[in-house]
C-alpha positions in Angstrom: -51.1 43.3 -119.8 -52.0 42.6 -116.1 -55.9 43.0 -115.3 -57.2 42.8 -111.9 -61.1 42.5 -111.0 -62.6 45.7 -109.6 -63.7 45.0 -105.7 -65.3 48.0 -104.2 -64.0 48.9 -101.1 -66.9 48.0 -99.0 -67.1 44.3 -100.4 -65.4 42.1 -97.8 -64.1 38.5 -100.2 -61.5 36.1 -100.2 -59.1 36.6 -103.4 -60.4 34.1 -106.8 -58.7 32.5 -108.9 -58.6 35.2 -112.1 -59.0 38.0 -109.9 -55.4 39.3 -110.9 -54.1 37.7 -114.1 -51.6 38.6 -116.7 -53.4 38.5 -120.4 -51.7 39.0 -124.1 -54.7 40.7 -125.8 -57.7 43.0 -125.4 -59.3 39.8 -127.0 -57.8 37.7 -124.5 -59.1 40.0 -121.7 -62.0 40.0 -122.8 -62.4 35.9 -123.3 -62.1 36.0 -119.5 -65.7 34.2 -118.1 -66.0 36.9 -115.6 -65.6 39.7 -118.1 -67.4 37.8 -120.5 -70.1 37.2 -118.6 -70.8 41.2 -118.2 -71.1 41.3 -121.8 -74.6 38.9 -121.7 -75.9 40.7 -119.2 -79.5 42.3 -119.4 -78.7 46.0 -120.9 -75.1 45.7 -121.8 -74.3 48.2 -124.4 -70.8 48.3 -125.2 -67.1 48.4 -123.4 -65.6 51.5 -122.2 -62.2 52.4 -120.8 -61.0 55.4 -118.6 -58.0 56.3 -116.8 -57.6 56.2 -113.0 -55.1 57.9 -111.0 -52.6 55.0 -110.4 -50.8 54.6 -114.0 -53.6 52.1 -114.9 -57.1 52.3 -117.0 -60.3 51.2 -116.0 -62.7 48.7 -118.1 -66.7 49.9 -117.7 -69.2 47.9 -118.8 -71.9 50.3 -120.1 -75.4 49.5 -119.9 -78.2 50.9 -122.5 -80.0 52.8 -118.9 -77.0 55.0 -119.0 -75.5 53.2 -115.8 -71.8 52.0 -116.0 -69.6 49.6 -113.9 -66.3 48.9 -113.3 -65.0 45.8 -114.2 -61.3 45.5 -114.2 -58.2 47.9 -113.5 -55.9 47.4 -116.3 -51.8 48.3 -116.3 -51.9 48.9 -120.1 -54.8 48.8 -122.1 -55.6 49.5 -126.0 -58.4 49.4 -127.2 -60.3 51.4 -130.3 
């Protein structure tokens, strides 16, 4: 599945090097440092997908305040 890193609109940043990637698994996907690293943050409760308007899904981190955040846009993604 191809995952790209969410970048808000307003956030002005040269391209990274993962920022677009094409991944085999959820596990996989989620073995990525950046996504990884969301997962020790402070308050992280537990991964959450929804879908967006483009053909795609969108991987939330949420956090235990009731606050989520986007952290990828995904082509295809399964998880349960």
């Amino acid at each position: 599945m191809r995952v790209r890193r969410h970048t808000p609109n307003f956030v002005e940043r040269a391209p990274e090097p993962g920022d677009d990637v094409v991944v085999e698994s959820v596990r996989d996907m989620l073995a990525l440092p950046y996504i990884h690293s969301w997962s020790e943050e402070s308050g992280f409760k537990k991964w959450a997908r929804a879908d967006c308007t483009h053909n795609c899904q969108l991987l939330m981190a949420l956090m235990d305040d009731g606050s989520h955040w986007v952290v990828r846009v995904v082509a295809r993604l399964e998880m349960s």
